[in-house]
KOLDREN-570376 format. One record per residue: x, y, z of N, C-alpha, C in turn; residue number from 0. Coordinates in nm, 3 decimals. Layout:
! KOLDREN-570376
+---------+---------+---------+---------+---------+---------+---------+---------+---------+-----+
!    n_px !    n_py !    n_pz !   ca_px !   ca_py !   ca_pz !    c_px !    c_py !    c_pz !  nr !
+---------+---------+---------+---------+---------+---------+---------+---------+---------+-----+
!       X !       Y !       Z !       X !       Y !       Z !       X !       Y !       Z ! NUM !
...
+---------+---------+---------+---------+---------+---------+---------+---------+---------+-----+
***
This chain:
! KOLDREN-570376
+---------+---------+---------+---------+---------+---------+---------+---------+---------+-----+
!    n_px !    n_py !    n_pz !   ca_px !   ca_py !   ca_pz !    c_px !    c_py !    c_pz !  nr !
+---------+---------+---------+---------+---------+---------+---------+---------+---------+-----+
!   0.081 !  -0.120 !   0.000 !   0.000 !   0.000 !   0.000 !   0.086 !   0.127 !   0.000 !   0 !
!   0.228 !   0.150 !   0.076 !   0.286 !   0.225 !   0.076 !   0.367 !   0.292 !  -0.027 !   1 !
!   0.377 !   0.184 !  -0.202 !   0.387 !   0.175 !  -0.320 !   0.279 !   0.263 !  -0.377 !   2 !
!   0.147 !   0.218 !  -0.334 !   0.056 !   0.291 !  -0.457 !   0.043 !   0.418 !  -0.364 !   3 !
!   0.061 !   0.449 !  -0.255 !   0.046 !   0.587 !  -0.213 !   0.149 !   0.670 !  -0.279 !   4 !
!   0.309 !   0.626 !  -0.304 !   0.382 !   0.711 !  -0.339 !   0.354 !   0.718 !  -0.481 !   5 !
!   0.271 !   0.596 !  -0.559 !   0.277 !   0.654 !  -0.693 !   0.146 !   0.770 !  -0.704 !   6 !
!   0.051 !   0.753 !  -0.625 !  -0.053 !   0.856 !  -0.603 !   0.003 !   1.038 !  -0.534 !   7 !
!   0.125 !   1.016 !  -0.504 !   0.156 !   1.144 !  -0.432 !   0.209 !   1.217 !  -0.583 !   8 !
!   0.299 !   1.137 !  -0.635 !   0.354 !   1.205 !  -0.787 !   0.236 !   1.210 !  -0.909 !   9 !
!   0.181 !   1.065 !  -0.894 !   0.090 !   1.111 !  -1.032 !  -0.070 !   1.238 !  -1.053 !  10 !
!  -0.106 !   1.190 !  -0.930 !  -0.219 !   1.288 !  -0.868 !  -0.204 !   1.382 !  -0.821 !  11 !
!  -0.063 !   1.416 !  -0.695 !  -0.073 !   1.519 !  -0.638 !   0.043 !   1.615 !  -0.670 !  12 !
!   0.098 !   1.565 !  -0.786 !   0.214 !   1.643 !  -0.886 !   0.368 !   1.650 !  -0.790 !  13 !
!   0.376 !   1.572 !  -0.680 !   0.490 !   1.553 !  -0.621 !   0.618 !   1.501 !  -0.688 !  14 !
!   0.714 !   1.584 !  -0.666 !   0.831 !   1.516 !  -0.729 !   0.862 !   1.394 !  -0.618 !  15 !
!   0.974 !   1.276 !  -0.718 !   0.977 !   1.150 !  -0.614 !   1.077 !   1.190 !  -0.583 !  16 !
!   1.104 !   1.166 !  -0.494 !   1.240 !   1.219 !  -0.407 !   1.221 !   1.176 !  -0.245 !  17 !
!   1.355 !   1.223 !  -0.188 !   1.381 !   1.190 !  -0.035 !   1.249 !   1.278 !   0.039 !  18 !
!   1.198 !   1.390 !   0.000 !   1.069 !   1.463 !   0.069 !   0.934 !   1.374 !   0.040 !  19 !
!   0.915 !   1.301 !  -0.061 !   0.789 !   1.220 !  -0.075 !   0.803 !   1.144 !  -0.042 !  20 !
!   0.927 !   1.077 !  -0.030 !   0.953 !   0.935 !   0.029 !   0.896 !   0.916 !   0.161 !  21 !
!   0.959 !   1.022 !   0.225 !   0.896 !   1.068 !   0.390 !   0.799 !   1.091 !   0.400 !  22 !
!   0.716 !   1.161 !   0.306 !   0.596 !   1.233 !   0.320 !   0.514 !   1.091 !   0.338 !  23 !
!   0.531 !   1.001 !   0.227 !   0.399 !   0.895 !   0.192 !   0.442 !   0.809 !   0.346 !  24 !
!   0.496 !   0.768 !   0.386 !   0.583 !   0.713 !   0.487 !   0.507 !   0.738 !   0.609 !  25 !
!   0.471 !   0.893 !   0.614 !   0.411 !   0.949 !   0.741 !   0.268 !   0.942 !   0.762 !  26 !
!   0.246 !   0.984 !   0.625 !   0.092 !   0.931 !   0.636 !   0.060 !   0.801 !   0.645 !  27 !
!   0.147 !   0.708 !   0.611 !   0.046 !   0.582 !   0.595 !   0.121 !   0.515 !   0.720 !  28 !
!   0.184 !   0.584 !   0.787 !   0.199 !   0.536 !   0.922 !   0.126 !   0.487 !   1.061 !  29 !
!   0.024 !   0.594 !   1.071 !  -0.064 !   0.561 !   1.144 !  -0.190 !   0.454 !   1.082 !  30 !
!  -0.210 !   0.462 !   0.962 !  -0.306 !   0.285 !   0.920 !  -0.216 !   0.165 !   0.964 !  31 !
!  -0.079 !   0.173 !   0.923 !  -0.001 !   0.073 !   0.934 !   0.032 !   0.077 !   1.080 !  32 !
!   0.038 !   0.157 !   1.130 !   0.041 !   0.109 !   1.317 !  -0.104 !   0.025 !   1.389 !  33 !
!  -0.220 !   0.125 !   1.327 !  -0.308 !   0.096 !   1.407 !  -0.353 !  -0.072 !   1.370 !  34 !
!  -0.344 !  -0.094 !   1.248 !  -0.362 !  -0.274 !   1.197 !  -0.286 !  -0.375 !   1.319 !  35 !
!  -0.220 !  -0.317 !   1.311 !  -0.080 !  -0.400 !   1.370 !  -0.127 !  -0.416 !   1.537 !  36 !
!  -0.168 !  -0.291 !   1.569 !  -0.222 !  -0.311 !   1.737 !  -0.270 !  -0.364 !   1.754 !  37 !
!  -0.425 !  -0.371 !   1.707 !  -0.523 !  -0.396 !   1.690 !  -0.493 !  -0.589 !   1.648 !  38 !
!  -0.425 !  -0.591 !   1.598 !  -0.417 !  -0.715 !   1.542 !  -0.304 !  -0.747 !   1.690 !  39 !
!  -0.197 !  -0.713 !   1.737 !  -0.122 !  -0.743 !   1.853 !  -0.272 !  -0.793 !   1.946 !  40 !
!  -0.315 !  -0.732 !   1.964 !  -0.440 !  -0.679 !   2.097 !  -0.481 !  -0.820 !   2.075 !  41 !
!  -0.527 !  -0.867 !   1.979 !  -0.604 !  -0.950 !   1.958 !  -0.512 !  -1.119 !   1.981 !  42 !
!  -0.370 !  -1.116 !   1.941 !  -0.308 !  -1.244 !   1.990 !  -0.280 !  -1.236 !   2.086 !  43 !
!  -0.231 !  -1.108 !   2.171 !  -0.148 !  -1.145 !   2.240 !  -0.211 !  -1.238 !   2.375 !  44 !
!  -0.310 !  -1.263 !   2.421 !  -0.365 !  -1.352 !   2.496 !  -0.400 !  -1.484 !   2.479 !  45 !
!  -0.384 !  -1.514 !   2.364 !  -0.335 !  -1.637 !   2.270 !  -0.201 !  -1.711 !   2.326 !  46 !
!  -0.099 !  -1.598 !   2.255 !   0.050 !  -1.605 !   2.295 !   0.083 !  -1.656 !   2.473 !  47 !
!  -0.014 !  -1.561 !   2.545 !   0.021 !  -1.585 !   2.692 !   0.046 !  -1.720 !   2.684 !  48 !
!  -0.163 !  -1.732 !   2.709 !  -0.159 !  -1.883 !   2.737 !  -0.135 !  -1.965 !   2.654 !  49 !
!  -0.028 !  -1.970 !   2.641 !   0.016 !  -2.120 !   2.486 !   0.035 !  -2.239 !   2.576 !  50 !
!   0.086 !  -2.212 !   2.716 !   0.124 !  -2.317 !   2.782 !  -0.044 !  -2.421 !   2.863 !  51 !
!  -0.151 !  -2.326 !   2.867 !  -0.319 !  -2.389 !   2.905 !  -0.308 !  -2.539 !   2.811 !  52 !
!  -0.367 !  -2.596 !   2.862 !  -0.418 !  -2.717 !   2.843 !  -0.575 !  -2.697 !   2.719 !  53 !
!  -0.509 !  -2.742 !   2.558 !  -0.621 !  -2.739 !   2.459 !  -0.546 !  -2.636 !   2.343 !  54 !
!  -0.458 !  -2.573 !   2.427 !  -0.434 !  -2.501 !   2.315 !  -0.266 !  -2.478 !   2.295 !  55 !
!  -0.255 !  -2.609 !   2.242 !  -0.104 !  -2.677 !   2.234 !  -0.090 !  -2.621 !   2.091 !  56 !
!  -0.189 !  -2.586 !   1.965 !  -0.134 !  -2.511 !   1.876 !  -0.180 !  -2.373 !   1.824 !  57 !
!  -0.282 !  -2.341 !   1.931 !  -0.303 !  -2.136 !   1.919 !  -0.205 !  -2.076 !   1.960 !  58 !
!  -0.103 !  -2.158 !   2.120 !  -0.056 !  -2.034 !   2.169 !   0.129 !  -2.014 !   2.083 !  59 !
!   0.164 !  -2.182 !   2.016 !   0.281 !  -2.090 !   1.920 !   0.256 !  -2.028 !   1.781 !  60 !
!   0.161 !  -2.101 !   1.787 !   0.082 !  -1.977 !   1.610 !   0.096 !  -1.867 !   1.609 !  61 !
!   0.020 !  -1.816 !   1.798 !   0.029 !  -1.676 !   1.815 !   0.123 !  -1.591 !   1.790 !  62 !
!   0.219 !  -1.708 !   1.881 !   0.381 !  -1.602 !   1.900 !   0.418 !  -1.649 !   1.732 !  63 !
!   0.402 !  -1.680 !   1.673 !   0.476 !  -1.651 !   1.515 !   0.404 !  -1.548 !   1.458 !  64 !
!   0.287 !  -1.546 !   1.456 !   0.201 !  -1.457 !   1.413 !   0.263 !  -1.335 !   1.448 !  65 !
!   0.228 !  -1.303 !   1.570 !   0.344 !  -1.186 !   1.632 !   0.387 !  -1.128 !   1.603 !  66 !
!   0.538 !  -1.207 !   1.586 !   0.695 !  -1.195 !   1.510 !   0.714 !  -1.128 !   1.393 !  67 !
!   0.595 !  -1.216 !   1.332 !   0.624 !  -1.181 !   1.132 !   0.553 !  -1.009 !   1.158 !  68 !
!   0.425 !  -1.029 !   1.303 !   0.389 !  -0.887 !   1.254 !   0.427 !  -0.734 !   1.285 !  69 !
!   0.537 !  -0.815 !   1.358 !   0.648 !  -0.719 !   1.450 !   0.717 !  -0.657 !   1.303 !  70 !
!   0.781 !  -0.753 !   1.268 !   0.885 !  -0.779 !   1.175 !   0.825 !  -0.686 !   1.039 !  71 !
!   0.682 !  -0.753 !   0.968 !   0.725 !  -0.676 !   0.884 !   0.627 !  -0.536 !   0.900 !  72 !
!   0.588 !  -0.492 !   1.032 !   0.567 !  -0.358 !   0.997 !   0.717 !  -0.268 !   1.039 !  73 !
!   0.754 !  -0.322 !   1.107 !   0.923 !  -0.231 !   1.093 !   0.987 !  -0.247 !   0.929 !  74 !
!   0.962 !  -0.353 !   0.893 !   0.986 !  -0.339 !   0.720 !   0.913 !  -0.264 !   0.661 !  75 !
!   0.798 !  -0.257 !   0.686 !   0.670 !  -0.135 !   0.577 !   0.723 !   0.029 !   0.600 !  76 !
!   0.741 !   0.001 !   0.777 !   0.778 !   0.156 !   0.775 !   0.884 !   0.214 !   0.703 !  77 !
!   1.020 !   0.143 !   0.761 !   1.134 !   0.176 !   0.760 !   1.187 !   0.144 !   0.654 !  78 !
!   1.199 !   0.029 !   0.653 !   1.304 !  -0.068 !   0.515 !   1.253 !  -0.049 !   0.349 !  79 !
!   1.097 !   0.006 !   0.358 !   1.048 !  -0.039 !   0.242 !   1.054 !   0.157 !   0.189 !  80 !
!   1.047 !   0.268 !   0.251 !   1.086 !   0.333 !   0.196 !   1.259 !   0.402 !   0.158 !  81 !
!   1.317 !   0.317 !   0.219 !   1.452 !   0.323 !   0.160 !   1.468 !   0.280 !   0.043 !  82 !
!   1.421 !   0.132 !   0.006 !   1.452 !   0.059 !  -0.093 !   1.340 !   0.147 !  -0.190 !  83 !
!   1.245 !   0.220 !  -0.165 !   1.148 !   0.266 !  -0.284 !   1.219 !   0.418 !  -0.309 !  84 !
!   1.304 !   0.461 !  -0.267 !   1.393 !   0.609 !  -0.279 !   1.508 !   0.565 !  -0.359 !  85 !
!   1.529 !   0.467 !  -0.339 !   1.678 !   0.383 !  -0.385 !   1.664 !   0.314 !  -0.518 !  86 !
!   1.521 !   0.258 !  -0.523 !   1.517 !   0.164 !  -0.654 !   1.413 !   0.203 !  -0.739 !  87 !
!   1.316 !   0.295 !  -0.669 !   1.160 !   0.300 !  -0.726 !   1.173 !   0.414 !  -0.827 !  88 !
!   1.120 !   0.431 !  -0.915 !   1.118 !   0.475 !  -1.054 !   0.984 !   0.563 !  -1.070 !  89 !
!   0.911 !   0.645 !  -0.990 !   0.748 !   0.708 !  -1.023 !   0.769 !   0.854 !  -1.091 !  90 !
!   0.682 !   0.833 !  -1.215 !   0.684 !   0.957 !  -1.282 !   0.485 !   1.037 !  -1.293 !  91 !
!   0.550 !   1.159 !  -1.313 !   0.382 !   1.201 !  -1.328 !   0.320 !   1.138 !  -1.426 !  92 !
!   0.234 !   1.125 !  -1.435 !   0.101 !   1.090 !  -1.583 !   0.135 !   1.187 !  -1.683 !  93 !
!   0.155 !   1.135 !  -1.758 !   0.108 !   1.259 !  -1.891 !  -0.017 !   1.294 !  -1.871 !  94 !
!  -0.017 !   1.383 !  -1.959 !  -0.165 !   1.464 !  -1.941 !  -0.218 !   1.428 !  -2.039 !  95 !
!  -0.369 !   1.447 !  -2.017 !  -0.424 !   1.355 !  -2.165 !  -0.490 !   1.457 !  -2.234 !  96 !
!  -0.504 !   1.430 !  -2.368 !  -0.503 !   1.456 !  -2.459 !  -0.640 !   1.448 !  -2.540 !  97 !
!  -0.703 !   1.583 !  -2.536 !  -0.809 !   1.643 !  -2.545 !  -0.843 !   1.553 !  -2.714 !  98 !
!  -0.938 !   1.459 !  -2.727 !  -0.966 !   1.470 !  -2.887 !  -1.068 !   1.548 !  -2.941 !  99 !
!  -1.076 !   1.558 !  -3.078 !  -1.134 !   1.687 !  -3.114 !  -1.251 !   1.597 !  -3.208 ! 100 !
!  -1.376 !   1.618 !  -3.145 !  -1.526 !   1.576 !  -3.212 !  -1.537 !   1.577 !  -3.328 ! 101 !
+---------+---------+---------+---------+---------+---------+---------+---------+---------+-----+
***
């Protein structure tokens, strides 16, 4: 998601791509990408506790993997993924289109 926002900041909102949009799209879509992640924490982490209860010999390490990956890759969405999209990513404006004549 943090892909089509930056191509929406240049093609729609006439942003050059650069180290300022990079940040920019980054910031905004920070708080969706936190609040998923809580919200989704909130919801295993009482899973995770009790892994050791009796019945739930495979919710409570699901949980803690679940977790991990979702630890893991929102520090990648935030951080890692707009480096590599400043570094490798290629977004240009739209051409403008082109009025035809009736």
């Amino acid at each position: 998601m943090i892909l089509v926002h930056y191509e929406h900041l240049v093609q729609n909102e006439g942003a050059d791509w650069g180290l300022e949009t990079a940040r920019r799209g980054a910031v905004e879509r920070f708080c969706p990408v936190l609040m998923t992640a809580t919200i989704t924490w909130i919801g295993l982490v009482p899973l995770a506790i009790g892994s050791g209860d009796p019945g739930r010999e495979i919710e409570g390490p699901l949980a803690i993997v679940i977790l991990g990956g979702l630890l893991t890759s929102t520090a990648l969405t935030l951080f890692v993924l707009p480096t590599l999209a400043l570094r490798y990513g290629r977004f240009e404006q739209a051409p403008p289109e082109i009025a035809h004549a009736s």
